[in-house]
N, C-alpha and C positions, 0 to 999 in steps of 0.2 A: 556704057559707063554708068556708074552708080549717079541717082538724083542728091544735088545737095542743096538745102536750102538755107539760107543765109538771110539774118535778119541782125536790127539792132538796137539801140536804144538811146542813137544821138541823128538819128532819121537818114534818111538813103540818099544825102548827100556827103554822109561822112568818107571825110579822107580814108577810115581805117576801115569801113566796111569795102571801099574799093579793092582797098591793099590786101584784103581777106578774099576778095573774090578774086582777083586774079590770078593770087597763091593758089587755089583750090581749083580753079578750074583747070590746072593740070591733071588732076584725078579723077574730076568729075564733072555733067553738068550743071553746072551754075544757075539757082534762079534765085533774085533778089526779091523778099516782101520786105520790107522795114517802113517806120512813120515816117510821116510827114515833118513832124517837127519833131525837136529832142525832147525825148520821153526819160530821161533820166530822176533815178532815186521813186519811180513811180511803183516800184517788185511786180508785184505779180497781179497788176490789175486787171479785169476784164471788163470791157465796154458792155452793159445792158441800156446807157437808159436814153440812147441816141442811133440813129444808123449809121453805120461805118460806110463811105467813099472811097472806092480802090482807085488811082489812077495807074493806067500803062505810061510811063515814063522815058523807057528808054527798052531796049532789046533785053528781054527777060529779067526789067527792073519793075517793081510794081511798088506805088507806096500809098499809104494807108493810112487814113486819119485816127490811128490808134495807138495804142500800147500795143509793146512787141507781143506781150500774148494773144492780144485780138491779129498780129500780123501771122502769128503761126496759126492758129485755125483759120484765117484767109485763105494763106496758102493751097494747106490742105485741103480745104472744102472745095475752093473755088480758082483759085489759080493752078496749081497741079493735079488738080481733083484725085487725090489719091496722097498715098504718104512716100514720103520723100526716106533715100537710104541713112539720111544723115543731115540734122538740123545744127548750124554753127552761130552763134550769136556775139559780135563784134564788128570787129574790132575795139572796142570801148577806151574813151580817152582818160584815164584814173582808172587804177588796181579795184576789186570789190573782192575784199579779201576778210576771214574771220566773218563775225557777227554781221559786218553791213551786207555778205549776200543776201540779206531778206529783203532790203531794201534796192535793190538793183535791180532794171529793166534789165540791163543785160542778161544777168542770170535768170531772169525772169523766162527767158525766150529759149532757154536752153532748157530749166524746169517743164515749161509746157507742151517740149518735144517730148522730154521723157515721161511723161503723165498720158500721151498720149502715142506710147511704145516706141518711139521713134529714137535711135541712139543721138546724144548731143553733147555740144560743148560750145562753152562761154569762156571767150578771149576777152583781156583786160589789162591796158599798159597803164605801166607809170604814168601818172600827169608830168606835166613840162608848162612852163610857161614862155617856151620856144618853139621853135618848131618841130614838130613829132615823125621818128623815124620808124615806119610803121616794119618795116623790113624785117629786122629779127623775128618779132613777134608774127607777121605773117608766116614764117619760115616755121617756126615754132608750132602755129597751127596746123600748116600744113601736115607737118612730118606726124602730128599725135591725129589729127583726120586719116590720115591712111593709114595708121596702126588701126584705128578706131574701126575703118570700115573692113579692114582685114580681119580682126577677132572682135567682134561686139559685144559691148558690154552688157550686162547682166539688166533684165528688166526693169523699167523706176527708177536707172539709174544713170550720171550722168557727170561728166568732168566741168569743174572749175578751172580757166587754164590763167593764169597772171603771170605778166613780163618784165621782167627787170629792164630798166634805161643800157641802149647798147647792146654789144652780143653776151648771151646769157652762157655761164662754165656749164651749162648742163642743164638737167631736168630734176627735180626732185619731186618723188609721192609726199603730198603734204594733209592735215588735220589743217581744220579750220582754228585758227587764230584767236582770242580771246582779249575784247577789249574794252577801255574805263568808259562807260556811257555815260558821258556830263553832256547835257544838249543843250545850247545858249539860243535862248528866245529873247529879241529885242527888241523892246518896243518904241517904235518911231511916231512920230505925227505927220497929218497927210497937211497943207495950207489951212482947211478948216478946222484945224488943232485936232480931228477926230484920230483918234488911236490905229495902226496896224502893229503888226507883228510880223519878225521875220525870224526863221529857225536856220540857227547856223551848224553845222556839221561837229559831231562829239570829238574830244578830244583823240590822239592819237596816241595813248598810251596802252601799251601792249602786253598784255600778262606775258612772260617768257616763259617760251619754249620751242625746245631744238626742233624736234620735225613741224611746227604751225608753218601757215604758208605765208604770214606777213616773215619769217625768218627766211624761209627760203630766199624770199623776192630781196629782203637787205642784203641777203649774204651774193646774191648775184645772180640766182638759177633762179629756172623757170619752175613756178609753183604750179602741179598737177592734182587738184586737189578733189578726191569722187565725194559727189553729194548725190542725196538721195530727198525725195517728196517728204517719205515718213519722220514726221516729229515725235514720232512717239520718245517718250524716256522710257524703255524699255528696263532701265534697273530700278524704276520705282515701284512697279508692278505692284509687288508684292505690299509695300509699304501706304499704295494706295489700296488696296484690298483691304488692310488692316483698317484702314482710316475709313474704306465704305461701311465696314460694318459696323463700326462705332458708329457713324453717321446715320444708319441705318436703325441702329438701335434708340439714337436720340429719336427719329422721327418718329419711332411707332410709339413714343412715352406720351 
C-alpha cells in the first residue's frame, strides 16, 4: 500500500487530523508527524535556532515541537527515513483560501512536501463556532488522495483543498481568491500601563470572481485549488528587464 504522511497545523491532537487519518488509511498506510501545540497562521516557517523533540505518542503518531514544515522533514529524514507516496496536511479548523495561503501552517505542510517531490494536499474546513463535522471533508480528502495517488501531479506542485459547512454539490477547479488587506493592530496595556499589541485578522472582503476558490466554497463546493512554490510574476519579465537596464544605466553614471 502507498505510504502517506499526514501532518497539521492545529497539533496531533486535532479532531480533524484523526478524521483525516482514518479516511486515508483506507488507501494507504497511515503515519502521523504533526506539532505539539497549534502552529497556526505560522506559513512556512523552519525551526534553525533550537532543537526539535520528536515524541512517539501513539501507534505511528509522532509529534514535534515544531512547525508543520519542521514536521515534514522529521518524517522524512527520520521517522520514515525515506519519502512518503503522498504528504496530506489537515484536516484545518478555518478555510485558507485566496491570499491568506502564505500565511497558513496548514498549507505550509503540503508546500514543503512539494519542494521536496513528494505529491500533497492541504485540507481546510469552514470554522464553526459549534461543533465541527469533519466527515464530508474527510470524505473529500479522501476521494481527491486516491485520484492523486493514481495520476500524480506534475513536480512543485500541489493541491489546496477547502470545504464548504455540510455535504459539498461537488468539486470545483478553482484560482486563488483576491482579498482587501486592512489589518487591525491594537494596542492594550499590560497592569504596568506598558504597551502590547495584538494583530487581528484582515477584513473578509473579496474581489469577485466566478472560478476563485473563496466562490466555490460560498456557493457550496469543494474548492480544489493547484498551487505551485514558484512566485515568480512571469508576465513582468520583460518590463523588469526594461527597468534593469535603465537601472543599470543609472549605476554606471
Amino acid at each position: 500500500m502507498p505510504r502517506i504522511l499526514i501532518t497539521n497545523d492545529d497539533g496531533y491532537r486535532s479532531e480533524g487530523l484523526m478524521a483525516l487519518a482514518v479516511r486515508l488509511k483506507r488507501i494507504g498506510d497511515v503515519t502521523i508527524v504533526a506539532p505539539v501545540q497549534e502552529a497556526s497562521a505560522i506559513g512556512h516557517a523552519l525551526t534553525l535556532r533550537h532543537p526539535l523533540r520528536v515524541e512517539h505518542v501513539g501507534e505511528r503518531v509522532f509529534a514535534v515541537d515544531g512547525t508543520p514544515t519542521d514536521c515534514v522533514n522529521v518524517a522524512v529524514a527520520q521517522v520514515l527515513k525515506g519519502l512518503p507516496d503522498l504528504v496530506v496536511s489537515g484536516i484545518n479548523k478555518g478555510w485558507n483560501l485566496g491570499d491568506d495561503v502564505t500565511y497558513s501552517g496548514t498549507v505550509a505542510g503540503a508546500l514543503e512536501g512539494a519542494l521536496l517531490g513528494i505529491p500533497a494536499i492541504a485540507v481546510s474546513l469552514k470554522s464553526t463556532r459549534g461543533d465541527y463535522d469533519f466527515g464530508p471533508a474527510a470524505r473529500a480528502a479522501g476521494a481527491i488522495a486516491d485520484a492523486v495517488l493514481r495520476s500524480p501531479l506534475p513536480a512543485r506542485t500541489f493541491l489546496n483543498v477547502n470545504v464548504p459547512h455540510g455535504e459539498p454539490k461537488g468539486l470545483r477547479v478553482t484560482v486563488q481568491a483576491k482579498r482587501n488587506h486592512i489589518t487591525s493592530v491594537t494596542e492594550r496595556h499590560d497592569p504596568k500601563g506598558r504597551p502590547y499589541y495584538w494583530i487581528e485578522e484582515g477584513q473578509n472582503e473579496w474581489q469577485p470572481h466566478d472560478r476563485s476558490d473563496y466562490q466555490a466554497v460560498r456557493d457550496g463546493y469543494v474548492s480544489v485549488n493547484p498551487l505551485q512554490p514558484d512566485l515568480t510574476a512571469h508576465d513582468l519579465l520583460s518590463a523588469v528587464e526594461d527597468l534593469s537596464l535603465d537601472a543599470q544605466t543609472a549605476l554606471a553614471e
